[in-house]
C-alpha positions as CSV (number, residue, x, y, z in Angstrom):
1,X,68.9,111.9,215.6
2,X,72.3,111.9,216.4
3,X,74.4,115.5,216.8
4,X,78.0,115.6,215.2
5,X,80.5,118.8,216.1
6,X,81.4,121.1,212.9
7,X,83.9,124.1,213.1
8,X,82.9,127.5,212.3
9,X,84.8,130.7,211.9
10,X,82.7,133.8,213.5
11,X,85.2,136.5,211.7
12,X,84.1,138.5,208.9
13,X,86.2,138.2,206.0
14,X,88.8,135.1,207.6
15,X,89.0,132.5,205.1
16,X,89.5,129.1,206.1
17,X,91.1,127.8,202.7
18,X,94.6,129.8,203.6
19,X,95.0,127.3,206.3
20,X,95.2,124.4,204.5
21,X,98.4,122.8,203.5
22,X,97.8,123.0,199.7
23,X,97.4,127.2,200.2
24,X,100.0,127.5,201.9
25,X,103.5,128.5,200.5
26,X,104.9,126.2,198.3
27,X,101.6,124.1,198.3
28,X,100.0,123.7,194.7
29,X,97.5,127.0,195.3
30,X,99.7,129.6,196.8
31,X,100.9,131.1,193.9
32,X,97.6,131.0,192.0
33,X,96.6,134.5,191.0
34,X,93.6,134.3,188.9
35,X,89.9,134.6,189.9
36,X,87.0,133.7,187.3
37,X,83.6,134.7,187.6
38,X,80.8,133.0,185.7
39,X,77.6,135.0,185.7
40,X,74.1,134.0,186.2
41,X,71.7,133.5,183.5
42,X,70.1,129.7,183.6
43,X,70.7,127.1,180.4
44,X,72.2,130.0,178.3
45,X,75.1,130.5,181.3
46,X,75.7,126.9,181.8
47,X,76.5,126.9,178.1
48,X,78.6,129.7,177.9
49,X,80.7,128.5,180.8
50,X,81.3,125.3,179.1
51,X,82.4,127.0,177.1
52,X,84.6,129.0,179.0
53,X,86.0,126.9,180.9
54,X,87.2,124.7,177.5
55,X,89.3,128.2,176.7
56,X,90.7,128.1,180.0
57,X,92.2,124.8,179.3
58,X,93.2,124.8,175.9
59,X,94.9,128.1,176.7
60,X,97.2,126.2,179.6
61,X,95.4,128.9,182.2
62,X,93.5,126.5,184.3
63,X,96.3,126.0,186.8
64,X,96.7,129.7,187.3
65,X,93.3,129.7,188.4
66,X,92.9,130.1,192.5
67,X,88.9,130.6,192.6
68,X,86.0,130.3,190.4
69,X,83.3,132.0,191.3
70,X,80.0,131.0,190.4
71,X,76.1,132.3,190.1
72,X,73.0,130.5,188.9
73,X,73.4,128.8,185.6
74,X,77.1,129.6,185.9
75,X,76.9,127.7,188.9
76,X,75.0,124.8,187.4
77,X,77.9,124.1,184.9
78,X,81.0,124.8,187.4
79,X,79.5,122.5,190.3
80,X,79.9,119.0,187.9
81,X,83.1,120.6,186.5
82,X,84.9,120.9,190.0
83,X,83.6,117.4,191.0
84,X,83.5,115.0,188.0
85,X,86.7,113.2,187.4
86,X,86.1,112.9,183.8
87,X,86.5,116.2,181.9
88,X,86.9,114.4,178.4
89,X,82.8,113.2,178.8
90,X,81.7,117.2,180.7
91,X,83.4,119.0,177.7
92,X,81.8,116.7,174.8
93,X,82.1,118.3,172.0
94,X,83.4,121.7,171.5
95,X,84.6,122.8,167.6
96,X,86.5,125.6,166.4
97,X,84.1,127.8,163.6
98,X,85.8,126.2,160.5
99,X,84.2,122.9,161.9
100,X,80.9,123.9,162.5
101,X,78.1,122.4,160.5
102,X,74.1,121.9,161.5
103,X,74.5,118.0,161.4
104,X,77.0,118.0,163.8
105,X,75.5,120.9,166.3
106,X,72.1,118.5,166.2
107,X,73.5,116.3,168.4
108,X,75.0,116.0,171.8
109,X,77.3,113.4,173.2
110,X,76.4,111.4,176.3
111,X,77.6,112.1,179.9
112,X,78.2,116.4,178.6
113,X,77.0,119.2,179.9
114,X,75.5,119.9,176.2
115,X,73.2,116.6,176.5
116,X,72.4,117.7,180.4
117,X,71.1,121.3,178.9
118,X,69.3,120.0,176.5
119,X,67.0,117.0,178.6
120,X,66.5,120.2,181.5
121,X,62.9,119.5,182.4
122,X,63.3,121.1,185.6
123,X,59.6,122.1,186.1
124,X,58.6,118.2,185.0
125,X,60.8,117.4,187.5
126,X,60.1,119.9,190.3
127,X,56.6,118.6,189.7
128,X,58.0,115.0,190.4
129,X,59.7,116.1,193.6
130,X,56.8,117.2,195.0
131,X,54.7,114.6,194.1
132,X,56.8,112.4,195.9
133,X,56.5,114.1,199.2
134,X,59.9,116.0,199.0
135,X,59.1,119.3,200.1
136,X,61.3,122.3,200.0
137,X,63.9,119.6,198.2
138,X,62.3,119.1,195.4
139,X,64.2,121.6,193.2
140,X,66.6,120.3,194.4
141,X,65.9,116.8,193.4
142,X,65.1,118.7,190.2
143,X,68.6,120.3,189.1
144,X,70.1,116.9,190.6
145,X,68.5,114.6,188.3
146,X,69.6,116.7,185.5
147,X,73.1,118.5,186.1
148,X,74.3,116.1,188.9
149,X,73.1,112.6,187.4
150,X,75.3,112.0,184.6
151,X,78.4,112.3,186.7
152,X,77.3,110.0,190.1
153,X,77.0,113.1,191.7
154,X,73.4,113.7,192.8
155,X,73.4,111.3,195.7
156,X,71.2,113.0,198.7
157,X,72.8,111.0,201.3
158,X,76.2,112.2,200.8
159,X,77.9,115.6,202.0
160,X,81.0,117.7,199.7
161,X,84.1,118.6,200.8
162,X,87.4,120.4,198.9
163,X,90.4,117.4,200.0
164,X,91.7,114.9,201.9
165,X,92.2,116.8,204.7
166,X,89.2,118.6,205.0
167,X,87.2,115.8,204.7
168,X,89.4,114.3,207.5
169,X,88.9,117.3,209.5
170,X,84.9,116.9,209.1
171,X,84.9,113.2,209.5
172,X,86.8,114.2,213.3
173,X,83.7,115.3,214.2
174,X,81.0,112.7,213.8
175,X,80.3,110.2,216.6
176,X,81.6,106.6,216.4
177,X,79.1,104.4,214.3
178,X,77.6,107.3,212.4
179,X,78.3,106.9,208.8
180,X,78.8,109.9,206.5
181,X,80.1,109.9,202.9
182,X,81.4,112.5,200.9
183,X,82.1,114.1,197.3
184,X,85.3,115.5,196.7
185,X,86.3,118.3,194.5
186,X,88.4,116.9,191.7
187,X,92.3,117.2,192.4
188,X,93.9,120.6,191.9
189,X,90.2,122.0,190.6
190,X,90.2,125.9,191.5
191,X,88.5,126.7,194.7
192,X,84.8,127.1,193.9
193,X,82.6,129.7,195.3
194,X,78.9,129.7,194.7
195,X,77.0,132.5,195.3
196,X,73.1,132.5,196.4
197,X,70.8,134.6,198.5
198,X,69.1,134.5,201.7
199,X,65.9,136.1,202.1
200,X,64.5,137.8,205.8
201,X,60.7,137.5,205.5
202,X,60.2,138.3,209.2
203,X,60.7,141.1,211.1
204,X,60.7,145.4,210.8
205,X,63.4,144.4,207.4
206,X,61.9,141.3,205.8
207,X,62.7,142.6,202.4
208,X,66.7,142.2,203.5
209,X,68.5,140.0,201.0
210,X,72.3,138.9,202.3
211,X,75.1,137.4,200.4
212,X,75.6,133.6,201.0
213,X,78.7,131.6,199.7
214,X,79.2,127.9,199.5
215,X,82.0,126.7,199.0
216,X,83.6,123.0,199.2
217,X,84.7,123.4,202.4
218,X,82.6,125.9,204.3
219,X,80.0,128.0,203.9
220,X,77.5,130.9,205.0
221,X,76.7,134.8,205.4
222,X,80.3,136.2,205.3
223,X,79.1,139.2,206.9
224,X,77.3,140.0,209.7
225,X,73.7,141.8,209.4
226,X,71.0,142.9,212.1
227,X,67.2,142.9,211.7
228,X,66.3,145.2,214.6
229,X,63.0,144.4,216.0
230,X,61.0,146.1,218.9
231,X,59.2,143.6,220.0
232,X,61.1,140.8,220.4
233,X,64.8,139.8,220.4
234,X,66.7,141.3,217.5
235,X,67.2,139.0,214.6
236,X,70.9,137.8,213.4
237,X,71.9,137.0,210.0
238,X,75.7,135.8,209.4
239,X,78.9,136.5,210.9
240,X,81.3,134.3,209.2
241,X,81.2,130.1,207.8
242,X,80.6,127.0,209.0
243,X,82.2,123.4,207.7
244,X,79.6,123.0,204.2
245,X,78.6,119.4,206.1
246,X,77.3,121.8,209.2
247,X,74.6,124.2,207.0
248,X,71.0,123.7,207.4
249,X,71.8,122.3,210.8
250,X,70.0,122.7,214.4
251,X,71.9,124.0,217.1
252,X,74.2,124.8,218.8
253,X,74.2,122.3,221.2
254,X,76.8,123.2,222.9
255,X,80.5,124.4,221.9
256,X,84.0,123.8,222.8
257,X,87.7,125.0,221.6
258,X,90.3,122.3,220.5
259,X,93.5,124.7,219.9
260,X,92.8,127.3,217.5
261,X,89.4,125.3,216.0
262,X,86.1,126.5,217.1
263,X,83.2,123.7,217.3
264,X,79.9,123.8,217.8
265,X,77.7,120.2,218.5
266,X,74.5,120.7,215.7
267,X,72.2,118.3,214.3
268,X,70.9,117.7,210.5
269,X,67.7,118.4,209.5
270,X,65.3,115.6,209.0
271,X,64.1,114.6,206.0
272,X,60.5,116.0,206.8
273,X,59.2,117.7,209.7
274,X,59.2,115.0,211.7
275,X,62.2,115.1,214.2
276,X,62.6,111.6,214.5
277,X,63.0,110.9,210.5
278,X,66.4,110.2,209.4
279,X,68.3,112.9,208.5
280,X,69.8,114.0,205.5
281,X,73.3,115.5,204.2
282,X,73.7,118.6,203.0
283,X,74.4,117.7,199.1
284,X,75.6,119.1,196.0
285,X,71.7,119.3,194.9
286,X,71.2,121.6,197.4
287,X,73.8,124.2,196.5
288,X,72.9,124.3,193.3
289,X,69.2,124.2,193.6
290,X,70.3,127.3,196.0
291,X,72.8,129.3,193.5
292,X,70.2,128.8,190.5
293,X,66.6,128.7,192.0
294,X,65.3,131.5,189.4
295,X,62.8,129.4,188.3
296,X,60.8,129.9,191.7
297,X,59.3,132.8,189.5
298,X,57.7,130.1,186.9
299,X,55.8,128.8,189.8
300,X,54.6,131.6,191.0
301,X,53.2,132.5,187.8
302,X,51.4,129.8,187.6
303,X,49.6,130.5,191.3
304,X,52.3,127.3,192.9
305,X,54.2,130.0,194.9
306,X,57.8,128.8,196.2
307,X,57.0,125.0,195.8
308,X,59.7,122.6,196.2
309,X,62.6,125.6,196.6
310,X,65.2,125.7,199.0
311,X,64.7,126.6,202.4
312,X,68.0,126.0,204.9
313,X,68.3,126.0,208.4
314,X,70.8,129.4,209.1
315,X,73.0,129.3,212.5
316,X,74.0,133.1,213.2
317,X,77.1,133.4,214.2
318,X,77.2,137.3,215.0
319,X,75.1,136.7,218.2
320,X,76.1,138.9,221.1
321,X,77.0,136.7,224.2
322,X,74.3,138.2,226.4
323,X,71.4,137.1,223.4
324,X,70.1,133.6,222.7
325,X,71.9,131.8,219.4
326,X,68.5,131.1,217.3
327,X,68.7,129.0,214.2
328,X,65.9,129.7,211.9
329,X,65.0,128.6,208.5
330,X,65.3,131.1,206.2
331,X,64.6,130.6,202.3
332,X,67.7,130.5,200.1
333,X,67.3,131.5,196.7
334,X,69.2,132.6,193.4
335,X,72.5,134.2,194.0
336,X,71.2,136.4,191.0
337,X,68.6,137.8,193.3
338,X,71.3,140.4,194.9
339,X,74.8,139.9,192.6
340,X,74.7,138.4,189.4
341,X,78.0,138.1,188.1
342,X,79.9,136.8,190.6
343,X,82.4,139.2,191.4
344,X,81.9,140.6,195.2
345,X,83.8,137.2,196.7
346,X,86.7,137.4,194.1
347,X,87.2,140.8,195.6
348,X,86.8,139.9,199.2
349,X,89.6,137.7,199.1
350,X,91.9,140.3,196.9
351,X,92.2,138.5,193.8
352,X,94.8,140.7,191.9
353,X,93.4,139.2,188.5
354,X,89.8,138.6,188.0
355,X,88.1,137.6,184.6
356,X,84.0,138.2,184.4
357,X,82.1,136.4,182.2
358,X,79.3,138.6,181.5
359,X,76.7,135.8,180.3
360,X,73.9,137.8,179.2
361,X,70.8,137.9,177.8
362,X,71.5,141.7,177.1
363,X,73.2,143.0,174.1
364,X,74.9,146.0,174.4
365,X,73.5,148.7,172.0
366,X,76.2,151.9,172.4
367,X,74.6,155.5,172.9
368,X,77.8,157.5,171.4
369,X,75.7,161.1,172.3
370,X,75.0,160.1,175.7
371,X,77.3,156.9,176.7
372,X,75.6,156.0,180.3
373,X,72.4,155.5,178.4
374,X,73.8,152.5,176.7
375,X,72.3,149.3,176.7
376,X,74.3,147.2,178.9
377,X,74.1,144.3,181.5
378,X,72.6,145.9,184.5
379,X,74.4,144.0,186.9
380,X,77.5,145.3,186.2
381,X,76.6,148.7,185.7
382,X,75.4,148.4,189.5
383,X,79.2,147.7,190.3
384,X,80.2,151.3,189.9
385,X,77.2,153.4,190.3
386,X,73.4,153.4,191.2
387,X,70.8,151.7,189.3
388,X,67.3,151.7,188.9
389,X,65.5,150.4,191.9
390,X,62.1,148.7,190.2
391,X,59.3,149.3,192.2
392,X,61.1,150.8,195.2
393,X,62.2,154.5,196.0
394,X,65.5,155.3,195.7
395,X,68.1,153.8,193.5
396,X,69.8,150.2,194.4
397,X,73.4,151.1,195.7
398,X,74.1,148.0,197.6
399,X,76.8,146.6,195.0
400,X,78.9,149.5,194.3
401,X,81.9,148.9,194.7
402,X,84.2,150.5,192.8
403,X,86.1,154.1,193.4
404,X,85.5,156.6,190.7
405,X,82.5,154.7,189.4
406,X,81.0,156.5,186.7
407,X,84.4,157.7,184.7
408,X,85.6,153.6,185.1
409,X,82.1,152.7,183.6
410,X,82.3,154.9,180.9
411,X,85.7,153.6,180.0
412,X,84.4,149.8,180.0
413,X,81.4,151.4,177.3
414,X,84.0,153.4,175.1
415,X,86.2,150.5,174.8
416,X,82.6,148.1,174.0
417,X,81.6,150.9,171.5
418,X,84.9,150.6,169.4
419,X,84.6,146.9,169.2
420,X,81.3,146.5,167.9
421,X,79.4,147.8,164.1
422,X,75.5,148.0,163.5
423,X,74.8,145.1,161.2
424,X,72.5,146.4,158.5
425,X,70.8,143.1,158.0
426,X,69.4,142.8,161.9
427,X,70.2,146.1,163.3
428,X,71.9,144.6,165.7
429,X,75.3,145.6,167.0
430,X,77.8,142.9,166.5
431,X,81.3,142.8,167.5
432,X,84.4,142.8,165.1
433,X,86.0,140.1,167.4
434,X,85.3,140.3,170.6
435,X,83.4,142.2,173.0
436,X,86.3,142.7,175.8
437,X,87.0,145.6,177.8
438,X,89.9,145.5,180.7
439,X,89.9,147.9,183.5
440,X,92.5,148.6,186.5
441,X,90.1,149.4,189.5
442,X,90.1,150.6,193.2
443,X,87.8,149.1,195.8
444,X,85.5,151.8,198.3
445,X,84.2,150.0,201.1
446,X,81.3,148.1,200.4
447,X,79.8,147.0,204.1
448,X,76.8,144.6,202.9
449,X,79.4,142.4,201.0
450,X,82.7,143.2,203.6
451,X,85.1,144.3,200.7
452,X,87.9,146.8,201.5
453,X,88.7,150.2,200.7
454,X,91.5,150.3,198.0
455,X,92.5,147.0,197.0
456,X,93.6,147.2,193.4
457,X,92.6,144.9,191.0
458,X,93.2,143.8,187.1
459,X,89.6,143.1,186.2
460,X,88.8,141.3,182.1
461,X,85.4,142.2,181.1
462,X,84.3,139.4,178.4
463,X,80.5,140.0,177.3
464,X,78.0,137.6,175.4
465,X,77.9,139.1,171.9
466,X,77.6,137.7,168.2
467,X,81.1,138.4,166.2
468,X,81.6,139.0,162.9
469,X,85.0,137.1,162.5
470,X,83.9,133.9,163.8
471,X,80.5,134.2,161.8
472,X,82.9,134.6,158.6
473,X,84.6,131.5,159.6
474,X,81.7,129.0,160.4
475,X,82.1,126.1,157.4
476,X,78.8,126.4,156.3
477,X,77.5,129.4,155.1
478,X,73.7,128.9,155.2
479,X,73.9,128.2,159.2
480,X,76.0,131.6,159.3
481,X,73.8,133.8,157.3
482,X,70.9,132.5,160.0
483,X,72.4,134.2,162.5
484,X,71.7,137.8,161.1
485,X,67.9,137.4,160.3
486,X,65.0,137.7,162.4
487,X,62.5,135.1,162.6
488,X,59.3,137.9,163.0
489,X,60.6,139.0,159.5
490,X,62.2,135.9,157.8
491,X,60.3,132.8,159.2
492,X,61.5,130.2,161.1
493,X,65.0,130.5,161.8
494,X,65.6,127.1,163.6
495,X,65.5,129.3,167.2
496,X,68.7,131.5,166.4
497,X,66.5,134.6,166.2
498,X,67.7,135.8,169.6
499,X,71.3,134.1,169.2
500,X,73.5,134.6,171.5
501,X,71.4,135.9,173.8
502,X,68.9,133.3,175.0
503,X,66.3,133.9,177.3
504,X,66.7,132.6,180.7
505,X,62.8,131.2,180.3
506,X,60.8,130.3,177.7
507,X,62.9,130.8,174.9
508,X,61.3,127.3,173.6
509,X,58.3,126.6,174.4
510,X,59.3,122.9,175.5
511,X,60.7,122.5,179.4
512,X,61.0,126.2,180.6
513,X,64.7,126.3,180.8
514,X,65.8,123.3,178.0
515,X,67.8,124.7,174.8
516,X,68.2,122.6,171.7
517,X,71.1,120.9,170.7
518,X,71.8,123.5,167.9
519,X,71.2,126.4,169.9
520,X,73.3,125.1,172.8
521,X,76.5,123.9,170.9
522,X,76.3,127.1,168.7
523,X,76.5,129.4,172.3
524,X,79.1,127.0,173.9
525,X,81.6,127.1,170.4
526,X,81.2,131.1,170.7
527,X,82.0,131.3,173.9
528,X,84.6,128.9,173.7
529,X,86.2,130.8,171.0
530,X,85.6,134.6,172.5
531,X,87.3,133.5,175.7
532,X,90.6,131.8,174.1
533,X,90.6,135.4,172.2
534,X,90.2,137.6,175.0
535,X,92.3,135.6,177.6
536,X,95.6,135.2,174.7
537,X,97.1,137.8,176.7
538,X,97.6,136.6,180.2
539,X,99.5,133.7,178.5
């Protein structure tokens, strides 16, 4: 097989993308100031951030926008929105309330996102994968064939990059006479992060989760982690990136300095376990099999264990020079598994502005005698104090990370409580407007994730909720009035019993993850709406 050199950066919180030209001052990023976080949460994600990202459009924001920062289902709609050079066929359809009809949210145009959710036969497909002999890429395969397909951008065989010049500066580093193709991101797209997990299963901590981030250009365990081990050399996770082409590579072969670039000489895994098979690129399937690999608990249900999920080669780059440089393949699985929303890479890098989607399954039910009893997305209660550890002793504390915790919190609920009434119909709590809350927060050091102590930030809470104001304005009345009954008391309500708040699995009985057409355009013209509401302001 042959070996190729890729850069890395072994420095905890150095980020390569401030060296490009384009970053730079007066280049078309440097005066970005915006960072958007799509949260996890499957099909019903990937339709809110359609959504989403519409608003940010239509609202003129788009080019104010330096990162986007992706999880899971989030992920699955920003990856084919960063690459794909036609926006007109991603968006498809996406109508303002006075528009909205059930004729027109039956159907999905061809080549959107819409029509991708709703054809999502990822188990089908997994099953597919496997048949065919594909291994640990078979979910991959999977979320390629449905997410990647329609935009010519599921290809196996051929590696990412952000631009021009880093794909020139990756291309300096394979041999004469080995070919290797990439996918660019789309021209002046914001800087995409993706956010997935990698899981120790060996040593004295094998329950250890740490924070991977792809991104276009690089990617990898920002921060460096130990698994201490008595018997044996100590195990090293992360450290810093390596060029995206390099991950789930063998090596290092060697290693040499050109100027101020670090290379090391690696090799691609093969396509099976066979080191002589021909190897294969590290692909957009494989990052967003990565970020969104949830599913992995469907299989295990159903006694297939982790079947067809991702498993990378990891190169540690934190590797004192007196111990051996091991890579190992570690499984890689949903970014949801440790941080859900997003956030932690936005505030690594210092964003001053951040915007969270908070694409949730949970609806937020206000406790006014006893406000940190409210039912509210637990992933971003976990941002400012300590949850709940299921199963475990002690609470989970890993992803606090904001100073003053509980008083910010309970500002984020009192400005949710004021916003929303109990609807006497469904008993649910639905919003006047909008569910938005806007906080001005302080950073403590967070060590597992590397953020600072005391960086200041603007953060725009926007969370999944039904509103009254565009229910009043949907044209047709009948579909409205839907949205406030409950199918266990009613009957069949055309699956908007749960609306907006979808389950991640199985809230059809068809294809695990697939959403219709009605339920799908219905989510993507909420959110669509919600965001151009909440974001009027930074206008």
């Amino acid at each position: 097989m042959n070996k190729f050199y890729i850069e890395y950066w072994a420095q905890q919180n150095y980020f390569p993308e401030l060296d490009l030209q384009c970053f730079k001052q007066g280049g078309e990023y440097a005066e970005r100031d915006l960072g958007i976080a799509f949260a996890g949460g499957g099909t019903r994600s990937a339709a809110c951030t359609l959504g989403q990202l519409k608003a940010l459009h239509d609202l003129d924001l788009i080019d104010r926008v330096k990162y986007i920062s992706a999880v899971s289902g989030g992920g699955w709609a920003a990856v084919p929105y960063s690459f794909t050079n036609n926006l007109e066929a991603y968006f498809g359809k996406i109508l303002e309330p006075t528009k909205i009809t059930t004729s027109l949210c039956k159907h999905t145009l061809p080549g959107s996102l819409q029509r991708a959710i709703t054809s999502s036969p990822l188990i089908f497909n997994l099953l597919k994968g496997g048949g065919k002999l594909r291994g640990d890429e078979s979910f991959a395969y999977a979320l390629g064939q449905v997410f990647l397909k329609p935009y010519d951008l599921e290809s196996r065989s051929r590696y990412f990059t952000f631009n021009d010049e880093t794909k020139s500066a990756a291309l300096s580093g394979f041999p004469n006479g080995m070919s290797a193709q990439f996918q660019l991101s789309r021209d002046g797209a914001p800087f995409l992060i993706l956010g997935a997990t990698l899981l120790n299963e060996d040593g004295l901590n094998s329950d250890k989760k740490y924070h991977v981030e792809y991104t276009p250009y690089y990617s990898g365990v920002r921060v460096g982690h130990t698994d201490n081990d008595f018997f044996s050399q100590d195990d090293y996770f992360g450290g810093g990136y390596v060029t995206s082409c390099g991950y789930d590579c063998r090596g290092p072969y060697a290693k040499l300095d050109e100027g101020t670039k670090s290379k090391m000489l690696v090799k691609q895994a093969p396509q099976s376990g066979l080191d002589f098979t021909n190897e294969k690129a590290f692909s957009l399937s494989d990052i967003i099999a990565s970020t969104g690999v949830a599913p992995q608990e469907i299989t295990n249900n159903i006694g297939l264990g982790a079947l067809g999920f991702p498993e990378f080669n990891h190169i540690p780059l934190n590797v004192p020079d007196d111990k051996l440089q091991v890579t190992e393949e570690y499984p890689h699985s949903d970014g949801g598994h440790l941080e859900n929303l997003g956030v932690m890479p936005l505030l690594a890098r210092k964003v001053p502005t951040i915007v969270v989607f908070v694409n949730t399954k949970k609806p937020f039910v206000p406790d006014m005698n006893q406000p940190l009893n409210s039912s509210i997305n637990k992933s971003l209660k976990a941002l400012f104090m300590p949850i709940d550890n299921l199963f475990k002793f002690g609470d989970f504390d890993t992803n606090v990370v904001f100073k003053d915790g509980k008083n910010k919190l309970l500002d984020v609920i009192a400005q949710f409580s004021a916003q929303v009434d109990k609807e006497s119909s469904s008993g649910e709590y639905v919003a006047n407007t909008a569910l938005i809350a806007k906080s001005e927060l302080t950073t403590r050091k967070n060590s597992h994730y590397g953020i600072d102590e005391d960086h200041q930030v603007e953060v725009i809470w926007v969370y999944n909720c039904r509103s009254k104001e565009w229910e009043d304005s949907i044209a047709e009345r009948s579909l409205a009035s839907k949205l406030a009954e409950k199918k266990k008391w009613i009957g069949n309500q055309d699956g908007l019993e749960d609306f907006p708040h979808y389950g991640t699995f199985f809230e059809n009985l068809r294809g695990v993850v697939e959403l219709t057409p009605l339920q799908t355009n219905l989510l993507t013209n909420l959110s669509y709406w919600v965001a151009k509401k909440a974001l009027a302001g930074l206008t």
